[in-house]
One Martini backbone bead per residue (centre of mass of N, CA, C, O) as a GRO file, in nm:
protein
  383
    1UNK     BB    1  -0.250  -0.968   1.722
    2UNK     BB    2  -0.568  -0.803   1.688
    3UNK     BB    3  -0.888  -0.937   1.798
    4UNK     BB    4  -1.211  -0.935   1.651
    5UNK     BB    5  -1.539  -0.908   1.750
    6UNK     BB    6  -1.762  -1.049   1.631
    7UNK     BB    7  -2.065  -1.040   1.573
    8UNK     BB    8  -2.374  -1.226   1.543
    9UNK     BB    9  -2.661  -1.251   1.419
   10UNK     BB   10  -2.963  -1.380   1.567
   11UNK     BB   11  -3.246  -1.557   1.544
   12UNK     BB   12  -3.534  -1.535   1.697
   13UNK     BB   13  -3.659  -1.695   1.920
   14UNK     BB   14  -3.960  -1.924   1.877
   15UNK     BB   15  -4.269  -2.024   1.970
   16UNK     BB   16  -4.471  -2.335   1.866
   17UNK     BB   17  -4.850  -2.351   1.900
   18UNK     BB   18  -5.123  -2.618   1.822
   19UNK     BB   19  -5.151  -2.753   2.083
   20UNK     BB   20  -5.174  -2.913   2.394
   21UNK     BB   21  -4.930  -2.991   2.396
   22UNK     BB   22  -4.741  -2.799   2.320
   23UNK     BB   23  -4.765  -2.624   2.532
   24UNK     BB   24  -4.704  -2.813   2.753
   25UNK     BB   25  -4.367  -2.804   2.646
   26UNK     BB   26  -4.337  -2.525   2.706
   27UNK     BB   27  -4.422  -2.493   3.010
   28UNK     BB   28  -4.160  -2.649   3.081
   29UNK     BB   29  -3.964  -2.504   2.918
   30UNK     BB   30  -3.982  -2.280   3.130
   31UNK     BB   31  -4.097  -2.400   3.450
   32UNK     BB   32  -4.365  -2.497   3.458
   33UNK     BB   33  -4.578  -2.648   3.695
   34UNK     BB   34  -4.750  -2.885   3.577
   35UNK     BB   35  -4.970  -3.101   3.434
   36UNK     BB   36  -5.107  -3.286   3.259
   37UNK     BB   37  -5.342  -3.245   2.958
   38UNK     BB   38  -5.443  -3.533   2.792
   39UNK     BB   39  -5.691  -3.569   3.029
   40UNK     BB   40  -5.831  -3.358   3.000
   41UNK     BB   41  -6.068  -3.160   3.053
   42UNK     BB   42  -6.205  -2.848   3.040
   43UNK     BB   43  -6.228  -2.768   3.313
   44UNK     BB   44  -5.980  -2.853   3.418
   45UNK     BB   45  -5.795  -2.672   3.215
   46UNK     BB   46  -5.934  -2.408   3.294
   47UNK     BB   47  -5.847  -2.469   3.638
   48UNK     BB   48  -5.495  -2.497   3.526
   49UNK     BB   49  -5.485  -2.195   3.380
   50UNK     BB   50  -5.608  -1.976   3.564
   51UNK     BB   51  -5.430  -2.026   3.825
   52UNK     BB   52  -5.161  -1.995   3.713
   53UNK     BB   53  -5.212  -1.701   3.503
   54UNK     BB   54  -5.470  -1.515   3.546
   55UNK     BB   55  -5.695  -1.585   3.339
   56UNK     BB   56  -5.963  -1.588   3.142
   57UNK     BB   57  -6.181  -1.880   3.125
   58UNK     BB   58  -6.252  -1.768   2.811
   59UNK     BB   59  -5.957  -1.813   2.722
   60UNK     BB   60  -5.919  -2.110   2.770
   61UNK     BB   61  -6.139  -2.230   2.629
   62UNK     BB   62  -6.033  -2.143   2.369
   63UNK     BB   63  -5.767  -2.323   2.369
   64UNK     BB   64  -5.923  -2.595   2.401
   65UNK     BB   65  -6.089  -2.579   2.162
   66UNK     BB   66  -5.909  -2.484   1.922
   67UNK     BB   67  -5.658  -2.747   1.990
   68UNK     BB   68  -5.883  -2.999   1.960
   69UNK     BB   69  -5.885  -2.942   1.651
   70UNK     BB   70  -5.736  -3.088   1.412
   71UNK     BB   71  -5.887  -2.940   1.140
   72UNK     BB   72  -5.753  -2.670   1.305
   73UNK     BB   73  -5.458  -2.613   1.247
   74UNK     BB   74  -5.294  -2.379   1.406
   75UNK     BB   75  -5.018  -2.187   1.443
   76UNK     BB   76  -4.866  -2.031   1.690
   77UNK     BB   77  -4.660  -1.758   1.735
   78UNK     BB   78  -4.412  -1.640   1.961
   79UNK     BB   79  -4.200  -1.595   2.246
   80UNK     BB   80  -4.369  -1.697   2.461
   81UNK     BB   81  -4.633  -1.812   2.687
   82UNK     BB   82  -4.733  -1.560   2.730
   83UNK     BB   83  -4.785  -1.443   2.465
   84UNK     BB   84  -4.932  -1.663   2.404
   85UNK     BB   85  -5.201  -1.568   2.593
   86UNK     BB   86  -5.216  -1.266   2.458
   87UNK     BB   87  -5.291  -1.361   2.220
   88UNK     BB   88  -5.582  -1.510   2.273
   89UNK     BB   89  -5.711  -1.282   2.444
   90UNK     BB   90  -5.731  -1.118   2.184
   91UNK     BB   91  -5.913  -1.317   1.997
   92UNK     BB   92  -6.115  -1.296   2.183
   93UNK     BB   93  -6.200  -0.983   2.192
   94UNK     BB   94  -6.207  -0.896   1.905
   95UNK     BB   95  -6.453  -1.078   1.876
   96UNK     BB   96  -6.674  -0.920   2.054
   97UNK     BB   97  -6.623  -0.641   1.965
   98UNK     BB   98  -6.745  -0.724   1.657
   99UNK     BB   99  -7.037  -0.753   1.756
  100UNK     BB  100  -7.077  -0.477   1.893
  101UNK     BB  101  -7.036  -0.327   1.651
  102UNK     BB  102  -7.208  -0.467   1.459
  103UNK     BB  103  -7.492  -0.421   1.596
  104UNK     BB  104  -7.486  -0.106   1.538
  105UNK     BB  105  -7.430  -0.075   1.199
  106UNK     BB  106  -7.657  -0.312   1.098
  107UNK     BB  107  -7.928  -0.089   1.124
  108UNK     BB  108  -7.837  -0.008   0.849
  109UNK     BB  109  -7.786   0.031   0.487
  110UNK     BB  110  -7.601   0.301   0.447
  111UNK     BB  111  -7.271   0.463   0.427
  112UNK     BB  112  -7.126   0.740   0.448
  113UNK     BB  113  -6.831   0.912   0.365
  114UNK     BB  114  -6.605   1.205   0.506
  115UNK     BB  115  -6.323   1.374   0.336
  116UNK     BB  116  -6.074   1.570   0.338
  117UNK     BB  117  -5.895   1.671   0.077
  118UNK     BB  118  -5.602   1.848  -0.024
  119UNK     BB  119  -5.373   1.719  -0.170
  120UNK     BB  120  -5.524   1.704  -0.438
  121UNK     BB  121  -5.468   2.002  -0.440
  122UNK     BB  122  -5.281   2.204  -0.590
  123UNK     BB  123  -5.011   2.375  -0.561
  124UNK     BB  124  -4.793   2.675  -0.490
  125UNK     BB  125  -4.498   2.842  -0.431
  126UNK     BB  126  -4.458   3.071  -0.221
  127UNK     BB  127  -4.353   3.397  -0.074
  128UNK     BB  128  -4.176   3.349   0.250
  129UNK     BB  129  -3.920   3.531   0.348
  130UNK     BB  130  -4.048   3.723   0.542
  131UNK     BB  131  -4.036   3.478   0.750
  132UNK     BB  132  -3.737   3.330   0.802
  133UNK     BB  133  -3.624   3.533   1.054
  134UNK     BB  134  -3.850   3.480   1.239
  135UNK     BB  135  -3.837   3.197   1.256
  136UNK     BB  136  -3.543   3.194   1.359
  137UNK     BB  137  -3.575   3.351   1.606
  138UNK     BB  138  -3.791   3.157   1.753
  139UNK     BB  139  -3.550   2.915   1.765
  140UNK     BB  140  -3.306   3.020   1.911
  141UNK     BB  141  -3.489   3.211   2.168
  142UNK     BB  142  -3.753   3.036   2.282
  143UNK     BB  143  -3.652   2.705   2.269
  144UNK     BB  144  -3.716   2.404   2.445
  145UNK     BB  145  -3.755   2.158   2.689
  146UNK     BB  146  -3.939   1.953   2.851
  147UNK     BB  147  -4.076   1.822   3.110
  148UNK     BB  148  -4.216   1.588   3.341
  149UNK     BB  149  -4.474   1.721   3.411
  150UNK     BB  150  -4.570   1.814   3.095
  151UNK     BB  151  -4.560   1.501   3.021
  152UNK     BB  152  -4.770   1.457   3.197
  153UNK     BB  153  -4.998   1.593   3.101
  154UNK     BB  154  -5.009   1.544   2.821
  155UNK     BB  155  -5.072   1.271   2.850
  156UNK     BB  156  -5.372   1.287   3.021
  157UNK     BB  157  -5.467   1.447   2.759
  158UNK     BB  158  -5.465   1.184   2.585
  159UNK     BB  159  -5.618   0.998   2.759
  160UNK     BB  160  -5.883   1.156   2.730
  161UNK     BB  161  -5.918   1.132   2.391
  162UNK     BB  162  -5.896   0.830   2.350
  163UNK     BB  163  -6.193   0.774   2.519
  164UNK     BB  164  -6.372   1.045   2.379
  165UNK     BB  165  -6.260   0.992   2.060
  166UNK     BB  166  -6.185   0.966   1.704
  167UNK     BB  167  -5.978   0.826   1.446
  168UNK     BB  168  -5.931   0.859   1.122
  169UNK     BB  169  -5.806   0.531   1.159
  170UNK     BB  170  -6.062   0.407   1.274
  171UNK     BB  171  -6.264   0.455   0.986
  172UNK     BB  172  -6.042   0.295   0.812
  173UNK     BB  173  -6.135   0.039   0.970
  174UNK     BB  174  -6.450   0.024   0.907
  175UNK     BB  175  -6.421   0.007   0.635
  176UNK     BB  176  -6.260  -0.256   0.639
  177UNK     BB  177  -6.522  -0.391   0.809
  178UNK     BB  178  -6.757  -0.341   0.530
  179UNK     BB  179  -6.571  -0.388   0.291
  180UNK     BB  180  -6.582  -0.662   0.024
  181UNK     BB  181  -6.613  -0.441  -0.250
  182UNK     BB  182  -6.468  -0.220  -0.389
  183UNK     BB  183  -6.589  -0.191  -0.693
  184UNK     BB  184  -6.892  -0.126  -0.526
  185UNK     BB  185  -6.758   0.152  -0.456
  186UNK     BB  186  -6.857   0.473  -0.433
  187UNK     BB  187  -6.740   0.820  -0.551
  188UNK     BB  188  -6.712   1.176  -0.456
  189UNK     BB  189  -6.550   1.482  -0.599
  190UNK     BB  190  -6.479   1.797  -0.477
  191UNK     BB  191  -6.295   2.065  -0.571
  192UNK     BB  192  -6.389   2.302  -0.425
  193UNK     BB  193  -6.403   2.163  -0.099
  194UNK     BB  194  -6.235   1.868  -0.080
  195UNK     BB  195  -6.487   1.640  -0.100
  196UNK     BB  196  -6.462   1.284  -0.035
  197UNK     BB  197  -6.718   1.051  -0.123
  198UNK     BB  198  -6.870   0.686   0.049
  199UNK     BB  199  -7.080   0.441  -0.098
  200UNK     BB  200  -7.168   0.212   0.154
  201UNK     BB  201  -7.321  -0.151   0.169
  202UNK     BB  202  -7.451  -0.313   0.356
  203UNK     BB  203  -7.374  -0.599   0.501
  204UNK     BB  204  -7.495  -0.929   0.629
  205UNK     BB  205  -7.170  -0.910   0.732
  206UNK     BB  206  -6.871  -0.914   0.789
  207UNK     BB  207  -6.529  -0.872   0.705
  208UNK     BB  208  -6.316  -1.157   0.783
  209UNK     BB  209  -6.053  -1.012   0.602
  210UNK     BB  210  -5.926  -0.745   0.712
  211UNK     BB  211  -5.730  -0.930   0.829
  212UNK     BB  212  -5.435  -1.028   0.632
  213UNK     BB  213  -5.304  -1.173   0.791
  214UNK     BB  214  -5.249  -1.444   0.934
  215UNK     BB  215  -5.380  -1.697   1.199
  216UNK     BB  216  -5.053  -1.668   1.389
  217UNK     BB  217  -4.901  -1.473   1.331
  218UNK     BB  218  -4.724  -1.209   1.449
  219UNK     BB  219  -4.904  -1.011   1.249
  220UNK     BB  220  -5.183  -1.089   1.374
  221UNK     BB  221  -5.153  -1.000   1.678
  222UNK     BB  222  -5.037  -0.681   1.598
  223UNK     BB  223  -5.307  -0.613   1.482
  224UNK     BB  224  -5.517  -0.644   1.722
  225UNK     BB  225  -5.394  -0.491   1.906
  226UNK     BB  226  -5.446  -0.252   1.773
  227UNK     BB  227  -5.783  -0.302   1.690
  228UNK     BB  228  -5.888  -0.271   1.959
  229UNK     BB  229  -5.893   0.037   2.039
  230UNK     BB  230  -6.067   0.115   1.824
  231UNK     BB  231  -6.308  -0.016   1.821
  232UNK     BB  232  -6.401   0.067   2.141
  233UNK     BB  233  -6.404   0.391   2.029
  234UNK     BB  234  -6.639   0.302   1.807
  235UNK     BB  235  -6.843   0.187   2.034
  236UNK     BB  236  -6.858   0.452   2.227
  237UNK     BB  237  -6.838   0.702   1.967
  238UNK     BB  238  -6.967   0.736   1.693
  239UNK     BB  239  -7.249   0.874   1.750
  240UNK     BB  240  -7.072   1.171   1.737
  241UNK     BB  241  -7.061   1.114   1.390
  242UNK     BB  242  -7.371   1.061   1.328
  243UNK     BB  243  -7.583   1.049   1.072
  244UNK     BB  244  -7.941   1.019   1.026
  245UNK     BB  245  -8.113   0.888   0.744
  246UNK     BB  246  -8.247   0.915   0.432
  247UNK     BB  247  -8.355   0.796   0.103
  248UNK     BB  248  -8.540   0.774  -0.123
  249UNK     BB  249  -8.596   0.468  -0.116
  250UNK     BB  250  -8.582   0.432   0.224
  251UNK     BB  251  -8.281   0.412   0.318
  252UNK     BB  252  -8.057   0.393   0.580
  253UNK     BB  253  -7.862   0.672   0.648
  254UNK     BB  254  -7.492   0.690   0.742
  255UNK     BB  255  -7.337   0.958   0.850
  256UNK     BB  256  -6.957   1.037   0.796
  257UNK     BB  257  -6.713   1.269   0.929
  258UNK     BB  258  -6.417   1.276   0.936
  259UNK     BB  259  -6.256   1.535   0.947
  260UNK     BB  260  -6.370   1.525   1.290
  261UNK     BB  261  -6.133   1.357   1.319
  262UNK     BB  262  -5.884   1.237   1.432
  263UNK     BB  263  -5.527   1.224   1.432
  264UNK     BB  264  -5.288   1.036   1.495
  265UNK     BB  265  -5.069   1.303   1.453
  266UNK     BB  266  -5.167   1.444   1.744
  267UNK     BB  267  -5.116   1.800   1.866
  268UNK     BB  268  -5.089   1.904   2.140
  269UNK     BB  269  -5.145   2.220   2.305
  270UNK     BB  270  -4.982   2.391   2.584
  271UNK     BB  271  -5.096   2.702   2.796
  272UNK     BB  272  -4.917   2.928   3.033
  273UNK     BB  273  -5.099   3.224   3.148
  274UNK     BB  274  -5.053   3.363   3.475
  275UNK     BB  275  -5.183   3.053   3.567
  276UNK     BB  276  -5.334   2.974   3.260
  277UNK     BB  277  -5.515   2.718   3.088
  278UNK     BB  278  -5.414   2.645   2.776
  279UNK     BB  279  -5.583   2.422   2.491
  280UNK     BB  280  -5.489   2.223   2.190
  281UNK     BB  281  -5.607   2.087   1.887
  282UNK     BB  282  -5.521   1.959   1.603
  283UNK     BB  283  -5.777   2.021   1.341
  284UNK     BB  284  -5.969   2.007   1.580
  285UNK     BB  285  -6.311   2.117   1.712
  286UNK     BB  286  -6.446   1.843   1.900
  287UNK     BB  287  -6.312   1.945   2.178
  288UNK     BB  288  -6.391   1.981   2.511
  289UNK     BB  289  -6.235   2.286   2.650
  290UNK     BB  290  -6.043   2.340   2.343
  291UNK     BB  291  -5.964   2.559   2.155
  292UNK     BB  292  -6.093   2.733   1.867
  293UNK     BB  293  -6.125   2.793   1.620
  294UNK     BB  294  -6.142   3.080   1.412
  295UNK     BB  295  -6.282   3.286   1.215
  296UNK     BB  296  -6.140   3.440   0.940
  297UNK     BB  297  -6.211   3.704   0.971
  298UNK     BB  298  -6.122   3.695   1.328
  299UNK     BB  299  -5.807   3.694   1.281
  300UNK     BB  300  -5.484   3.810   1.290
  301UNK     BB  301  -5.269   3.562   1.223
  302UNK     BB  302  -5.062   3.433   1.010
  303UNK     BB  303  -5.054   3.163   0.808
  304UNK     BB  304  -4.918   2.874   0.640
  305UNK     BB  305  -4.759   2.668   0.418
  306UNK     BB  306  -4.743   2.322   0.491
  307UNK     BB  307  -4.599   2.028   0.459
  308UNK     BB  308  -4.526   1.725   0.573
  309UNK     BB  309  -4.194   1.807   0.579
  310UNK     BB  310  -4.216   2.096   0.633
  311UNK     BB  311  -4.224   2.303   0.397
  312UNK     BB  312  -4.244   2.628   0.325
  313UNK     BB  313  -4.533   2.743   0.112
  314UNK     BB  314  -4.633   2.438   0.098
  315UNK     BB  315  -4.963   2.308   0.083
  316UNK     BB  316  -5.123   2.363   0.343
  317UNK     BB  317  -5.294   2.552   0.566
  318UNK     BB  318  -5.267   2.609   0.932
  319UNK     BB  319  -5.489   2.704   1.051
  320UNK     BB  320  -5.546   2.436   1.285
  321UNK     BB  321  -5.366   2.484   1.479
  322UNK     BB  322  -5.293   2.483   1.802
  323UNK     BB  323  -5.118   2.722   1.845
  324UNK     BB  324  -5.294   2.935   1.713
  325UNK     BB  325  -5.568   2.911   1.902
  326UNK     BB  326  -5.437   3.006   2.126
  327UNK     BB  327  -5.332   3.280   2.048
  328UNK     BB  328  -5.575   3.391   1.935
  329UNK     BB  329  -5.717   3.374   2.266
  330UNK     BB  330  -5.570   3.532   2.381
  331UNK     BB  331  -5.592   3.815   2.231
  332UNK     BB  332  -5.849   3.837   2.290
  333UNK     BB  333  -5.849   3.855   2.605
  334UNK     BB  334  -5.707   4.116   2.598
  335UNK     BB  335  -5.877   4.294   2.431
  336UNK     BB  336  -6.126   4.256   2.660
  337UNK     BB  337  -6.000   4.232   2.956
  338UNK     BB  338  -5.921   3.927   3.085
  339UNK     BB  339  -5.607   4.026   3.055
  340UNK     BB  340  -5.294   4.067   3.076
  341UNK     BB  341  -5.040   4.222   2.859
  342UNK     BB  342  -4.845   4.075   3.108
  343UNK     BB  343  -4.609   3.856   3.100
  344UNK     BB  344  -4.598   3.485   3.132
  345UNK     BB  345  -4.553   3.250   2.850
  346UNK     BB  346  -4.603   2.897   2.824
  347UNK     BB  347  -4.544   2.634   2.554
  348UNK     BB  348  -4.654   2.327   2.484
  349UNK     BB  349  -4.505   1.994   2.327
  350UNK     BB  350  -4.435   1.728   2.183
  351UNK     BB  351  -4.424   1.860   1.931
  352UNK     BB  352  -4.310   2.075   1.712
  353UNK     BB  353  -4.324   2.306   1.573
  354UNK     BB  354  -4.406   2.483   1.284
  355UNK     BB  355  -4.338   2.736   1.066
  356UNK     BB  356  -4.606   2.838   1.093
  357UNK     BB  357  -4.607   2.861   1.429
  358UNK     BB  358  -4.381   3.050   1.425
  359UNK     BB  359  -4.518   3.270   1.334
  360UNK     BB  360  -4.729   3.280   1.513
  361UNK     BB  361  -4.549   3.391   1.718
  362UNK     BB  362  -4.434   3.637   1.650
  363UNK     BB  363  -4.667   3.793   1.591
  364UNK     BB  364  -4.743   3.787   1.919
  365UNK     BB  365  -4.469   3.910   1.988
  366UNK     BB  366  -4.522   4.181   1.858
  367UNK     BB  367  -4.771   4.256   1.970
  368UNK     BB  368  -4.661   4.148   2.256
  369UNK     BB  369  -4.364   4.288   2.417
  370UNK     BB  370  -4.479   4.210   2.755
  371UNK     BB  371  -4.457   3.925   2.659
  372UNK     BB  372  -4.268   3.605   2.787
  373UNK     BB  373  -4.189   3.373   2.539
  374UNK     BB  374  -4.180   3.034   2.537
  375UNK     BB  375  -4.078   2.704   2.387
  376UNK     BB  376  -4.188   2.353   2.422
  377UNK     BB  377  -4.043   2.009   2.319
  378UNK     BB  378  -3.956   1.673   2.258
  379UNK     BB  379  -4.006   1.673   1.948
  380UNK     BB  380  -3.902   1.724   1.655
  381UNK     BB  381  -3.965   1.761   1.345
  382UNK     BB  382  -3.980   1.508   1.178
  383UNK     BB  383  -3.929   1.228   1.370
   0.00000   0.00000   0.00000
């Protein structure tokens, strides 16, 4: 008879810290050789705990006063001691971060907030079938995966634009931290423009609660620590979104543009054509040195509605697709003879084109048929 084993699930252990003692009772069953903590003062706990971990000063203090007031413990649950100096770390951080952004917003009295909502403009299905075979064709013949020079290419230029440039995801943490009371939050849309504006007033403090996870458990480190990077690209780069005016009455009113934001789910796209590199960001014009739509009515090359899903023919119009605003510029600097008609052009991106984009290159194929184009990318559409 053959036996078979079983896996057995195991619920990962995790250790809980609200004191003092408990820190050091983890410590020990980690293998740090401590002193006891009992009699230390704080000087002495922040001198043995910096020593230690090479942690700051400042984080040490936090977790001896945090610690130490019995009416206030919180359980704060880790994977293990690094972890939990992490979490720390990171709550000293938050804290810092909210003041220094606080500091800036407070300033002004009342917030606009402005943002495209295509979605909400309901579409009908076009009729694409003239595009699916274009669109086959490019995917059959001209596509493959991206090296790891590209993939370090791609890497250098997101790490360039997440530290000067804010995110769609950026301002609706702003929003959290700022609106106490939904219900006095004012809005309107427009449906001509698809532009939704909302009318929210400086409150008096920050929303403490903006964080709903509460503070000691795995989710509320989790939040803190992706919220860490947003404060910061907000206290650097807000201003570059900012239009401050006045209202009838008199009040400081800080306007910002959200869809000049980037998305989140953002997809550079570099092509090399000739030994000459050209990138683009989809959606956003608002990145220095990169491709920037064209006026539509100096487009060349036609776009299509693809939705979220992949679907082609319905949501909304690719028109700021990355892919699309390079071939476009490719094509103008052809026309103006500032490139030659011919060559090899190599586009990559992390993720794969869109169906609009395929088509927008077959059409570029079309146009340039002495230039031999390759498509590379990472990940599939919708991975």
């Amino acid at each position: 008879m053959t036996q078979t084993k079983i896996k057995i699930g195991r619920k990962k252990v995790r250790i809980n810290i609200k004191t003092i003692d408990e820190l050091e009772k983890a410590m020990k069953n980690e293998g740090y050789d401590v002193a006891s903590f009992e009699n230390l003062n704080i000087e002495e706990f922040k001198s043995e705990i910096c020593n230690l971990f090479n942690i700051k000063p400042s984080v040490a203090e936090h977790i001896y006063s945090n610690m130490s007031q019995c009416e206030r413990e919180i359980n704060y649950r880790s994977n293990n001691v690094q972890d939990f100096l992490d979490y720390m770390e990171k709550i000293t951080e938050i804290k810092e971060y909210e003041k220094i952004l606080w500091k800036k917003i407070c300033k002004v009295d009342k917030i606009h907030i402005d943002r495209i909502e295509y979605d909400r403009k309901p579409s009908i299905q076009e009729d694409v079938e003239h595009m699916l075979n274009a669109i086959k064709n490019v995917k059959d013949t001209m596509c493959g995966k991206i090296d790891e020079y590209e993939k370090l290419r791609l890497y250098e230029l997101e790490t360039g634009i997440d530290e000067n440039y804010i995110y769609a995801k950026d301002i609706e943490l702003l929003k959290k931290m700022i609106i106490k009371d939904k219900g006095k939050v004012k809005n309107t849309y427009d449906e001509f423009t698809c532009n939704k504006r909302i009318y929210i007033d400086i409150p008096e403090n920050m929303n403490s609660s903006y964080i709903k996870p509460l503070e000691g458990s795995i989710e509320y480190h989790e939040h803190i620590s992706r919220n860490i990077p947003r404060i910061k690209r907000l206290i650097k780069n807000l201003d570059k979104y900012m239009k401050i005016t006045s209202d009838e009455e008199g009040n400081t009113v800080c306007e910002i543009n959200q869809s000049k934001a980037l998305q989140d789910s953002i997809n550079i796209a570099v092509a090399v054509y000739n030994q000459k590199e050209f990138k683009a960001v989809s959606g956003s014009d608002e990145v220095d040195d990169y491709c920037v739509a064209m006026e539509k009515e100096e487009t060349v090359f036609e776009s299509c509605r693809v939705n979220r899903l992949g679907k082609i023919g319905i949501g909304y119009n690719r028109f700021y697709d990355s892919e699309k605003k390079i071939l476009e510029e490719i094509h103008k600097q052809i026309e103006e003879k500032k490139l030659d008609d011919r060559g090899n052009l190599v586009m990559y991106s992390r993720w794969e084109p869109c169906p609009s984009c395929y088509y927008v290159i077959s059409q570029f194929c079309s146009a340039h048929p002495k230039i031999e184009v390759s498509v590379k990318f990472d990940k599939s559409y919708g991975e």
